[in-house]
MOPAC internal coordinates of N, CA, C and O (Angstrom, degrees):
PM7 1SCF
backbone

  N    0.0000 0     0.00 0     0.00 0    0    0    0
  C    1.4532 1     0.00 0     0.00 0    1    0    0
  C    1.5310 1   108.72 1     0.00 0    2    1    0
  O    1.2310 1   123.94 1   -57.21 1    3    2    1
  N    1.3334 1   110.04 1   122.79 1    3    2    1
  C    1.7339 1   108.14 1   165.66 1    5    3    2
  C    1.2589 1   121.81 1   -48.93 1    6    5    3
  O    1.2310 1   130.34 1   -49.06 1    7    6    5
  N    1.5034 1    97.67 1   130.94 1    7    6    5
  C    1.9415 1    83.13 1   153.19 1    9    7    6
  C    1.3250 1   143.60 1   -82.20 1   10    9    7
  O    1.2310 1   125.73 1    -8.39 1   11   10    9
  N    1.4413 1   106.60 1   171.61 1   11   10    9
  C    1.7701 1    91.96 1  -176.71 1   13   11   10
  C    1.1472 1   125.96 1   -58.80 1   14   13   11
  O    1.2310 1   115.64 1   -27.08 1   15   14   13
  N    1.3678 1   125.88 1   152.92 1   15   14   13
  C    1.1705 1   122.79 1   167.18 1   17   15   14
  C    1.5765 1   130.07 1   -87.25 1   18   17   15
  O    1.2310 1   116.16 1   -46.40 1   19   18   17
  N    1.0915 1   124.90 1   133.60 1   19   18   17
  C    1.7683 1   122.85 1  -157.13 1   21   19   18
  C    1.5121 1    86.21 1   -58.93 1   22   21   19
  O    1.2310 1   121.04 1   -32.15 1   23   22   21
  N    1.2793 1   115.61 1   147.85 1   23   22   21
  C    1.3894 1   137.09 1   170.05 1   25   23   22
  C    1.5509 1   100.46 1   -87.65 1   26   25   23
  O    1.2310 1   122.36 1   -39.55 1   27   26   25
  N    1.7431 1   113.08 1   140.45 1   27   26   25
  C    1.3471 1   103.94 1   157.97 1   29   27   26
  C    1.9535 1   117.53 1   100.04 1   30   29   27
  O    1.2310 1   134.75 1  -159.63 1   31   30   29
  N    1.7083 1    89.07 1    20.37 1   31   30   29
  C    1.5721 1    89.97 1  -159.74 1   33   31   30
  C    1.9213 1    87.27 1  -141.12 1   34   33   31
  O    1.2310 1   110.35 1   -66.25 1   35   34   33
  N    1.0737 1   135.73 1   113.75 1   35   34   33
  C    1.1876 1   129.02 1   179.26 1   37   35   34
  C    1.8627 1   109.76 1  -106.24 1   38   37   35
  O    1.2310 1   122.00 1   -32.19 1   39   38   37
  N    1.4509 1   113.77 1   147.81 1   39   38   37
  C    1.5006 1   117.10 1  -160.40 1   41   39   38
  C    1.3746 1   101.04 1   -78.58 1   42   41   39
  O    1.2310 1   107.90 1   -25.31 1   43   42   41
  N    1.2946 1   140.20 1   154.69 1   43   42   41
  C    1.1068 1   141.66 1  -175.75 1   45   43   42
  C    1.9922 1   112.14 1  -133.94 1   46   45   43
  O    1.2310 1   124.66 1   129.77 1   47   46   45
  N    0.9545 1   108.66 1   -50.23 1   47   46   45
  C    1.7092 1   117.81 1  -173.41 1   49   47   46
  C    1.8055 1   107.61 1  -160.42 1   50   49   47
  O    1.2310 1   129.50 1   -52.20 1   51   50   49
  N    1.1298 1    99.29 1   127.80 1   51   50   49
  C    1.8731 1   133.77 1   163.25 1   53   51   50
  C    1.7143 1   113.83 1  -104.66 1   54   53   51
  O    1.2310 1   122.13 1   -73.44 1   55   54   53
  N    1.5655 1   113.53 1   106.56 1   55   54   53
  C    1.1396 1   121.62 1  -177.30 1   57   55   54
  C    1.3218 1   122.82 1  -156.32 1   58   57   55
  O    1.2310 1   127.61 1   -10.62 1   59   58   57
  N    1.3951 1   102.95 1   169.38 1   59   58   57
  C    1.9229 1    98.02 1   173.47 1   61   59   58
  C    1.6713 1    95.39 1   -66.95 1   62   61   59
  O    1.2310 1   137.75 1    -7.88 1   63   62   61
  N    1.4243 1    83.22 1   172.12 1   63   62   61
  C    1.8628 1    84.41 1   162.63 1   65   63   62
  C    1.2111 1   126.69 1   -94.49 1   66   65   63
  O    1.2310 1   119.40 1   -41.68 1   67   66   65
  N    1.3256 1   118.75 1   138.32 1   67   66   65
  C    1.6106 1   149.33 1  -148.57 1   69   67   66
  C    1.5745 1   115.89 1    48.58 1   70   69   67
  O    1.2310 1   127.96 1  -148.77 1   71   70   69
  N    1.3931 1   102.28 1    31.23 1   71   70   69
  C    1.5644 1   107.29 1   149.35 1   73   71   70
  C    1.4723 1   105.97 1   -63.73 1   74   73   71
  O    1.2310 1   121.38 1   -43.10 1   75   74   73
  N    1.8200 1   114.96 1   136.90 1   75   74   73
  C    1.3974 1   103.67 1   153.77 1   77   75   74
  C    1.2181 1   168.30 1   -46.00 1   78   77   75
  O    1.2310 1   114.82 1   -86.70 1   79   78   77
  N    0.8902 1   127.43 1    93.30 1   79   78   77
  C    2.0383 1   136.22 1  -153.90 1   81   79   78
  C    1.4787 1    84.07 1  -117.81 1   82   81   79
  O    1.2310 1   131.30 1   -34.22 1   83   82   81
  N    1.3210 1    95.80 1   145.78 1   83   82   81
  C    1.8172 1   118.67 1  -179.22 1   85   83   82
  C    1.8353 1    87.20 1  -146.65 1   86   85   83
  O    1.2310 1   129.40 1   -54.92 1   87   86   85
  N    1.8992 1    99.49 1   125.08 1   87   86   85
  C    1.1703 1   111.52 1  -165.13 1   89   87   86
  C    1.8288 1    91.05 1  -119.83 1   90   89   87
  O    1.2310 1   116.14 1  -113.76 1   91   90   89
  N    1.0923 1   124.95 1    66.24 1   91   90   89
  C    1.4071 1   117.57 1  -177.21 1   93   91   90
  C    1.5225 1   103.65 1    83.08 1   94   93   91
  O    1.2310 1   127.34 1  -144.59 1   95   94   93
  N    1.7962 1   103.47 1    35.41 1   95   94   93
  C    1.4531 1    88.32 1   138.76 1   97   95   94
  C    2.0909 1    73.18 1   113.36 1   98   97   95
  O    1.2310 1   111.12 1   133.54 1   99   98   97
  N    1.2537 1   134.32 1   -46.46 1   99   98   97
  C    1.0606 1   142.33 1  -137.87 1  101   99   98
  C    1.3360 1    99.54 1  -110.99 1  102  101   99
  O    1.2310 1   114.74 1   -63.09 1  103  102  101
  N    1.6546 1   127.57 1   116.91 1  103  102  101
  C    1.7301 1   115.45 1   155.16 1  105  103  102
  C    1.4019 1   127.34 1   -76.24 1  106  105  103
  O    1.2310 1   116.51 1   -75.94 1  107  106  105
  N    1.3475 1   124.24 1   104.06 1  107  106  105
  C    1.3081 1   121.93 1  -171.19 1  109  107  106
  C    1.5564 1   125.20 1   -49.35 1  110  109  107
  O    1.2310 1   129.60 1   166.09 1  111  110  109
  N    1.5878 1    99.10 1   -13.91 1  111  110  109
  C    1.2058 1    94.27 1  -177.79 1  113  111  110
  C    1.7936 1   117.22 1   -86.38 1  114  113  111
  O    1.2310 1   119.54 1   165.17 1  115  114  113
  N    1.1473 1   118.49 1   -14.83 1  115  114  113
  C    0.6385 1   138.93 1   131.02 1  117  115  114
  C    1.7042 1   125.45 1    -9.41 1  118  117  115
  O    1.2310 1   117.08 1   134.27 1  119  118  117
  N    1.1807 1   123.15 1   -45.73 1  119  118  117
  C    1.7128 1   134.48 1  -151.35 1  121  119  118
  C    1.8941 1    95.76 1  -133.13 1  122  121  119
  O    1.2310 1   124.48 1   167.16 1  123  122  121
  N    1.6603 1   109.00 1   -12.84 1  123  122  121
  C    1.1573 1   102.76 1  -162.79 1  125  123  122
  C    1.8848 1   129.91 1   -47.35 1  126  125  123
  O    1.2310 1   124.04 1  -171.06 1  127  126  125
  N    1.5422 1   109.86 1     8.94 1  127  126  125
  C    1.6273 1   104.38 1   172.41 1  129  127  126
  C    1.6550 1    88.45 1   -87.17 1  130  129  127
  O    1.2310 1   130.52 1   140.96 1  131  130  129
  N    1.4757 1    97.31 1   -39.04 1  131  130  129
  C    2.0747 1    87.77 1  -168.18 1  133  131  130
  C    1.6027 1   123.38 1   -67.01 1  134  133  131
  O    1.2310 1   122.30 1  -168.80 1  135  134  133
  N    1.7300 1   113.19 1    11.20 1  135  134  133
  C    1.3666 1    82.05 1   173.70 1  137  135  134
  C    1.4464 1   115.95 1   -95.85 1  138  137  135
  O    1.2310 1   133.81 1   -31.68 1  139  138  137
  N    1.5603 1    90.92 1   148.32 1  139  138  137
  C    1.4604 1   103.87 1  -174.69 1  141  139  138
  C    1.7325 1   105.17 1  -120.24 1  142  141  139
  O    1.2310 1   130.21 1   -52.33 1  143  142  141
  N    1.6642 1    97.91 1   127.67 1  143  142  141
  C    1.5600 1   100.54 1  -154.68 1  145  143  142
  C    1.7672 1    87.13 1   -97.53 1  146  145  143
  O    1.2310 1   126.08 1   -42.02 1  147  146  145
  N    1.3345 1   105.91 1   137.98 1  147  146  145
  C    1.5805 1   121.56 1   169.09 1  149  147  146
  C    1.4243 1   106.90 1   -86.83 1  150  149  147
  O    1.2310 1   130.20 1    11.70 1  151  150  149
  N    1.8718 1    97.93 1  -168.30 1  151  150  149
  C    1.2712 1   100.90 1  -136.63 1  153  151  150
  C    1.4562 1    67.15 1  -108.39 1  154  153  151
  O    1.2310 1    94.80 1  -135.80 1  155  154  153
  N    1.1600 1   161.51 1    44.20 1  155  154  153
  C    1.5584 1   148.97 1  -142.74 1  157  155  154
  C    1.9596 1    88.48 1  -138.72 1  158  157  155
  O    1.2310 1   117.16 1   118.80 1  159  158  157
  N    1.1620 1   123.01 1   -61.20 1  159  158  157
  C    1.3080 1   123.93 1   169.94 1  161  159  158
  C    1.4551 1   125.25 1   -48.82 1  162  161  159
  O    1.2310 1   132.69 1   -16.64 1  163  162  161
  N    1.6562 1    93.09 1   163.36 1  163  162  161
  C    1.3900 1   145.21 1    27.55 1  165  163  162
  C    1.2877 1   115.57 1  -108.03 1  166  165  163
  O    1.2310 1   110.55 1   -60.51 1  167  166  165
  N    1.1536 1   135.37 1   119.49 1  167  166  165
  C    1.9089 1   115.01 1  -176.57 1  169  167  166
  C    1.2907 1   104.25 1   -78.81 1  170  169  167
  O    1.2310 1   128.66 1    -2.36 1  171  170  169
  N    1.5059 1   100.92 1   177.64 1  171  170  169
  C    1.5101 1   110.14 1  -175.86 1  173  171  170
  C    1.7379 1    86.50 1  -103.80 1  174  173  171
  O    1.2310 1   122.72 1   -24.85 1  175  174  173
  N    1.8382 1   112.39 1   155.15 1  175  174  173
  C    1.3895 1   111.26 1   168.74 1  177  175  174
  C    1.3814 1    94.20 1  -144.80 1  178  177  175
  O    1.2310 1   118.16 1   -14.39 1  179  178  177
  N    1.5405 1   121.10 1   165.61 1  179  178  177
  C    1.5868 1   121.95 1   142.68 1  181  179  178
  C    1.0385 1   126.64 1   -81.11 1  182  181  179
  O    1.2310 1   123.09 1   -26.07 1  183  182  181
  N    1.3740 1   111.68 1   153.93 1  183  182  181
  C    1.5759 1   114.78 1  -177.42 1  185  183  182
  C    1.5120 1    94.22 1   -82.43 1  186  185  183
  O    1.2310 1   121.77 1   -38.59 1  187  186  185
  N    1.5616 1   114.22 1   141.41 1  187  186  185
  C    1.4708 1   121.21 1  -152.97 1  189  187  186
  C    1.7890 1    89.50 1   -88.62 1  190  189  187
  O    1.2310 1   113.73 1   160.67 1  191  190  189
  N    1.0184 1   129.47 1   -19.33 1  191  190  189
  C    1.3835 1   127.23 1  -163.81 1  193  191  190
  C    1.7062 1    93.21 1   -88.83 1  194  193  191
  O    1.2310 1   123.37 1   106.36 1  195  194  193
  N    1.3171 1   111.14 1   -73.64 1  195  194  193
  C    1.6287 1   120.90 1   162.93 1  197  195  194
  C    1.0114 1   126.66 1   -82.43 1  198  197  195
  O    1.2310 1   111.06 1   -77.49 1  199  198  197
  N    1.5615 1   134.42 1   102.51 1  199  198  197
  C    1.3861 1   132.96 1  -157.73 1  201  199  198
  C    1.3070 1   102.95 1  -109.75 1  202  201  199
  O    1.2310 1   116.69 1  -158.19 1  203  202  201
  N    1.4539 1   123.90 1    21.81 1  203  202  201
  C    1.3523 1   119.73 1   157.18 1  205  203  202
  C    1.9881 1   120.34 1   -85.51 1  206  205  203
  O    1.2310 1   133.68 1   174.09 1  207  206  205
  N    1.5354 1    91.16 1    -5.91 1  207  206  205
  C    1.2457 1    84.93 1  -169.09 1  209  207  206
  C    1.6105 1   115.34 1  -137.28 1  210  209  207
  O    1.2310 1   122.79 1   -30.57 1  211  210  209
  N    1.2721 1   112.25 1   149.43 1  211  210  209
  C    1.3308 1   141.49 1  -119.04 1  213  211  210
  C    1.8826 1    95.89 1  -107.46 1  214  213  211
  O    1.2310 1   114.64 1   -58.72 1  215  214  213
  N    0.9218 1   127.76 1   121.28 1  215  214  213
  C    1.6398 1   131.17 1   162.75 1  217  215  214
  C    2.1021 1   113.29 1  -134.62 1  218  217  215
  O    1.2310 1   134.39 1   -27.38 1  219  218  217
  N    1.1214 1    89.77 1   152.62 1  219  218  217
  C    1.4312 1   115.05 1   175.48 1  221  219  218
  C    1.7645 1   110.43 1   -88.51 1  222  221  219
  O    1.2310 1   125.19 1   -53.94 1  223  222  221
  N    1.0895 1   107.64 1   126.06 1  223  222  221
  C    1.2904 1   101.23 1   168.19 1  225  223  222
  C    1.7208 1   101.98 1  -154.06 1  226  225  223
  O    1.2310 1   136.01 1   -27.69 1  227  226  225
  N    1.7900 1    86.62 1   152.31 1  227  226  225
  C    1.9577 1    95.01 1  -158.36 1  229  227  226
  C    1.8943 1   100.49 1   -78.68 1  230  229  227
  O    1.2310 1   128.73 1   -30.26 1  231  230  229
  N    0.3844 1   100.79 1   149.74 1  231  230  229
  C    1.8596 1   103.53 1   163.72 1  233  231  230
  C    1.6904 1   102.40 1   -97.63 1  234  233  231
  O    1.2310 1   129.32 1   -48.38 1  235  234  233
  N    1.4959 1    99.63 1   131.62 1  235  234  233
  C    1.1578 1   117.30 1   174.76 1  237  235  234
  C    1.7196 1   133.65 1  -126.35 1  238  237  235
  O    1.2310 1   102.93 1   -18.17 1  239  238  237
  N    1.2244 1   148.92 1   161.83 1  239  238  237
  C    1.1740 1   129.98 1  -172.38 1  241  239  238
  C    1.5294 1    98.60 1  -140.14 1  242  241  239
  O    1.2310 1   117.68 1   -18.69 1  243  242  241
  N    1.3309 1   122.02 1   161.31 1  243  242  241
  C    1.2298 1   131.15 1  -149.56 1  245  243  242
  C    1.5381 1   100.67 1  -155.66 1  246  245  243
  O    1.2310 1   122.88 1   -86.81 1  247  246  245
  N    1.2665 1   112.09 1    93.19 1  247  246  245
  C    1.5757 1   111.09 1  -170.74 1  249  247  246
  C    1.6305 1   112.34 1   -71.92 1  250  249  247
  O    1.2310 1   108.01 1   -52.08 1  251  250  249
  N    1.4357 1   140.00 1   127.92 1  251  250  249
  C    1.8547 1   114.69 1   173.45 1  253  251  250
  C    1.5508 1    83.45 1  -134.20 1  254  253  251
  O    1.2310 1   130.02 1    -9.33 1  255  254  253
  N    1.5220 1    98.29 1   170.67 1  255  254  253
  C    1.3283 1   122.62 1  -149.89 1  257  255  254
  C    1.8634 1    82.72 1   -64.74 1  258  257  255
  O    1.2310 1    88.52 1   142.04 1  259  258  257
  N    0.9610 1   168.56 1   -37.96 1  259  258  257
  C    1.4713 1   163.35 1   147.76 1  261  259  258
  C    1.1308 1   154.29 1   -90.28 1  262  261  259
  O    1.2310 1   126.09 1  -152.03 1  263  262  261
  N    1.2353 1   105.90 1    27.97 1  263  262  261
  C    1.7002 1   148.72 1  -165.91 1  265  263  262
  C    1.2482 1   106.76 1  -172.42 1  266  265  263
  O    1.2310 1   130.22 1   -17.28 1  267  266  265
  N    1.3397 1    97.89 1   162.72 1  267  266  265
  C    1.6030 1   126.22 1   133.58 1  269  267  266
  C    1.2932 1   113.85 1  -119.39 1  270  269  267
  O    1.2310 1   120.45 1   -26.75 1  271  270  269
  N    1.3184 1   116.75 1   153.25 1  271  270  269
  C    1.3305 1   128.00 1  -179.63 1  273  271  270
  C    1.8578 1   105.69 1  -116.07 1  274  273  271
  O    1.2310 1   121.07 1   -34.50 1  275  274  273
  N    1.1862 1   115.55 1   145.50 1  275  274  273
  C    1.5241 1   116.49 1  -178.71 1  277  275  274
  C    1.2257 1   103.88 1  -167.86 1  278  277  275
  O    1.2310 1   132.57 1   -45.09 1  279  278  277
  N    1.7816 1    93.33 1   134.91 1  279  278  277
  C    1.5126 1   114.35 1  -157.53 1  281  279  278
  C    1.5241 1   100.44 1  -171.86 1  282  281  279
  O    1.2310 1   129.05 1   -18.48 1  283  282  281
  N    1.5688 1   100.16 1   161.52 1  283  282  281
  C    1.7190 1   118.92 1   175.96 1  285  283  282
  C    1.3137 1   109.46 1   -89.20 1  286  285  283
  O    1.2310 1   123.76 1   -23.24 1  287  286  285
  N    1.3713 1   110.40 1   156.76 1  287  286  285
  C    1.5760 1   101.31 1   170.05 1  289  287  286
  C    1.5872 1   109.53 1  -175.34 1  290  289  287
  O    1.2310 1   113.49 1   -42.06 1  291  290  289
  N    0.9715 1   129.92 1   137.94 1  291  290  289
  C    1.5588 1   125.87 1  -137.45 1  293  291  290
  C    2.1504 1    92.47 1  -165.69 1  294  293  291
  O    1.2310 1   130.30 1   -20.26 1  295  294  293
  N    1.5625 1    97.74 1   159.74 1  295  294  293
  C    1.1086 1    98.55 1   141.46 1  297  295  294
  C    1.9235 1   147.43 1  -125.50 1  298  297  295
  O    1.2310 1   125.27 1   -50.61 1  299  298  297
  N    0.8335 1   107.48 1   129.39 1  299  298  297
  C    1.3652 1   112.87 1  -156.91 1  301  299  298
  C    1.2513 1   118.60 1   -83.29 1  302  301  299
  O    1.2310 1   124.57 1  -171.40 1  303  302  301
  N    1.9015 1   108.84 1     8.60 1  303  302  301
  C    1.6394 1   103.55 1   159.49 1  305  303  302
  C    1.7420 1    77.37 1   165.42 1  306  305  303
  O    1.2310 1   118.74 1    -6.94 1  307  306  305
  N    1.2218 1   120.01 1   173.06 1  307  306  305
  C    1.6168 1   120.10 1  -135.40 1  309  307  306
  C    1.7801 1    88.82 1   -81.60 1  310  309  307
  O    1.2310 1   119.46 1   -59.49 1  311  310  309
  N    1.4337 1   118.64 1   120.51 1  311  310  309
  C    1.4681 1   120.22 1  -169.31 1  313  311  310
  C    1.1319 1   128.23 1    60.73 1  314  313  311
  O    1.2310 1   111.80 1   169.30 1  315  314  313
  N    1.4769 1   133.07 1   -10.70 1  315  314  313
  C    1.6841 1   121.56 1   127.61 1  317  315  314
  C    1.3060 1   131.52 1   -47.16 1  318  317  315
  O    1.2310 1   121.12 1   -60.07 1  319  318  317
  N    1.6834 1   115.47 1   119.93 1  319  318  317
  C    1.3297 1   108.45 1  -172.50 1  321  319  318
  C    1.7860 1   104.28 1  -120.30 1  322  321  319
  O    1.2310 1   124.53 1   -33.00 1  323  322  321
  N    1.3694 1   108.92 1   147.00 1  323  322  321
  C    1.6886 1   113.91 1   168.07 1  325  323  322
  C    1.4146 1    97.74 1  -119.44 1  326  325  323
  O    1.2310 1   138.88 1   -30.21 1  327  326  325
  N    1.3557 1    81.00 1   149.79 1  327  326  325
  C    1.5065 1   109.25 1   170.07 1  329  327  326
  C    1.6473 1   130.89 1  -132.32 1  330  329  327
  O    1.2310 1   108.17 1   -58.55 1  331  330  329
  N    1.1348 1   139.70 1   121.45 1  331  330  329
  C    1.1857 1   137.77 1  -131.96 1  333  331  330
  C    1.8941 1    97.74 1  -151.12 1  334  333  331
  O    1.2310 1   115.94 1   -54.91 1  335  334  333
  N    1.4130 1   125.31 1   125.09 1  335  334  333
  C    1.3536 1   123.17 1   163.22 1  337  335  334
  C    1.3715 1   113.37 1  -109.52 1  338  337  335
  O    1.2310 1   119.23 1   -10.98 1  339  338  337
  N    1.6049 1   119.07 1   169.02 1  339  338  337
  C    1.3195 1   129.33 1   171.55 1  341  339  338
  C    1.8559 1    89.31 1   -52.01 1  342  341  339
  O    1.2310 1   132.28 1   -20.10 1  343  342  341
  N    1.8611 1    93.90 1   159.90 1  343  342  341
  C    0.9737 1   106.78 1   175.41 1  345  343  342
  C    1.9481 1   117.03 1   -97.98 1  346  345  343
  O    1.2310 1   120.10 1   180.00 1  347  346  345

Protein backbone atom coordinates (compact mmCIF):
# COMPACT_ATOMS: atom_id res chain seq x y z
CA UNK A 1 0.00 0.00 0.00
CA UNK A 2 1.33 3.57 -0.80
CA UNK A 3 1.89 6.04 1.49
CA UNK A 4 0.24 9.17 2.00
CA UNK A 5 1.02 11.83 0.26
CA UNK A 6 2.05 15.13 2.31
CA UNK A 7 -0.88 17.43 1.90
CA UNK A 8 -0.16 21.03 0.96
CA UNK A 9 2.77 20.74 -1.53
CA UNK A 10 1.88 21.24 -5.31
CA UNK A 11 4.35 19.65 -8.27
CA UNK A 12 6.13 22.11 -10.14
CA UNK A 13 9.11 20.55 -12.57
CA UNK A 14 10.55 16.80 -13.51
CA UNK A 15 14.09 16.99 -14.92
CA UNK A 16 17.67 16.01 -15.37
CA UNK A 17 19.70 17.88 -13.01
CA UNK A 18 20.27 21.54 -13.67
CA UNK A 19 17.67 21.49 -16.24
CA UNK A 20 15.79 24.79 -15.87
CA UNK A 21 13.05 25.12 -13.16
CA UNK A 22 11.91 28.68 -12.23
CA UNK A 23 10.34 28.44 -8.67
CA UNK A 24 8.61 31.95 -8.46
CA UNK A 25 10.46 33.48 -10.95
CA UNK A 26 13.95 31.89 -9.53
CA UNK A 27 16.20 28.75 -10.93
CA UNK A 28 17.28 26.97 -7.96
CA UNK A 29 19.91 25.71 -9.59
CA UNK A 30 21.15 28.55 -9.90
CA UNK A 31 21.52 29.20 -5.78
CA UNK A 32 22.43 25.49 -5.43
CA UNK A 33 25.36 26.12 -2.45
CA UNK A 34 22.37 28.17 -0.70
CA UNK A 35 20.04 25.54 -0.16
CA UNK A 36 19.39 25.28 3.22
CA UNK A 37 17.22 22.22 4.08
CA UNK A 38 14.72 22.78 7.18
CA UNK A 39 13.54 20.97 9.78
CA UNK A 40 9.92 20.60 7.98
CA UNK A 41 11.06 17.46 5.75
CA UNK A 42 11.04 15.07 3.95
CA UNK A 43 7.44 14.95 2.46
CA UNK A 44 6.03 12.18 0.81
CA UNK A 45 5.02 13.05 -3.14
CA UNK A 46 3.93 11.05 -6.32
CA UNK A 47 5.86 10.61 -9.09
CA UNK A 48 3.77 12.86 -11.50
CA UNK A 49 4.32 10.44 -14.47
CA UNK A 50 3.50 7.24 -12.12
CA UNK A 51 1.25 8.21 -9.44
CA UNK A 52 1.31 4.97 -7.84
CA UNK A 53 4.52 5.64 -6.52
CA UNK A 54 5.82 7.17 -3.58
CA UNK A 55 9.26 9.43 -3.11
CA UNK A 56 10.75 11.52 -0.29
CA UNK A 57 11.82 14.76 -0.95
CA UNK A 58 13.67 17.32 1.60
CA UNK A 59 12.16 20.83 1.69
CA UNK A 60 14.56 23.42 1.34
CA UNK A 61 14.84 27.28 1.63
CA UNK A 62 16.91 29.60 -0.28
CA UNK A 63 17.39 32.97 1.31
CA UNK A 64 17.98 36.13 -1.71
CA UNK A 65 18.54 39.56 -0.99
CA UNK A 66 14.30 39.98 -1.25
CA UNK A 67 12.73 36.81 -0.69
CA UNK A 68 13.03 33.60 0.34
CA UNK A 69 12.18 30.94 -1.77
CA UNK A 70 10.91 27.41 -0.26
CA UNK A 71 10.41 24.28 -1.88
CA UNK A 72 10.89 20.30 -2.13
CA UNK A 73 13.26 18.76 -4.18
CA UNK A 74 14.39 15.23 -4.35
CA UNK A 75 15.57 12.78 -6.82
CA UNK A 76 13.24 10.62 -8.52
CA UNK A 77 15.62 8.12 -10.18
CA UNK A 78 19.53 8.61 -10.58
CA UNK A 79 19.67 12.49 -11.99
CA UNK A 80 15.99 13.02 -12.37
CA UNK A 81 15.03 15.80 -10.27
CA UNK A 82 11.33 17.08 -8.88
CA UNK A 83 10.53 19.95 -7.59
CA UNK A 84 7.47 20.75 -5.69
CA UNK A 85 6.33 24.20 -3.60
CA UNK A 86 3.89 24.91 -0.75
CA UNK A 87 0.58 25.23 -2.10
Amino acid sequence: MPRDITPGWRFVSIGVERADVSLDGVDPWMHEREWTRTDEGPITVAHPSYPAERHSMDVYEVVLPDRTIRFAAGEFSNGVWGFYVPE
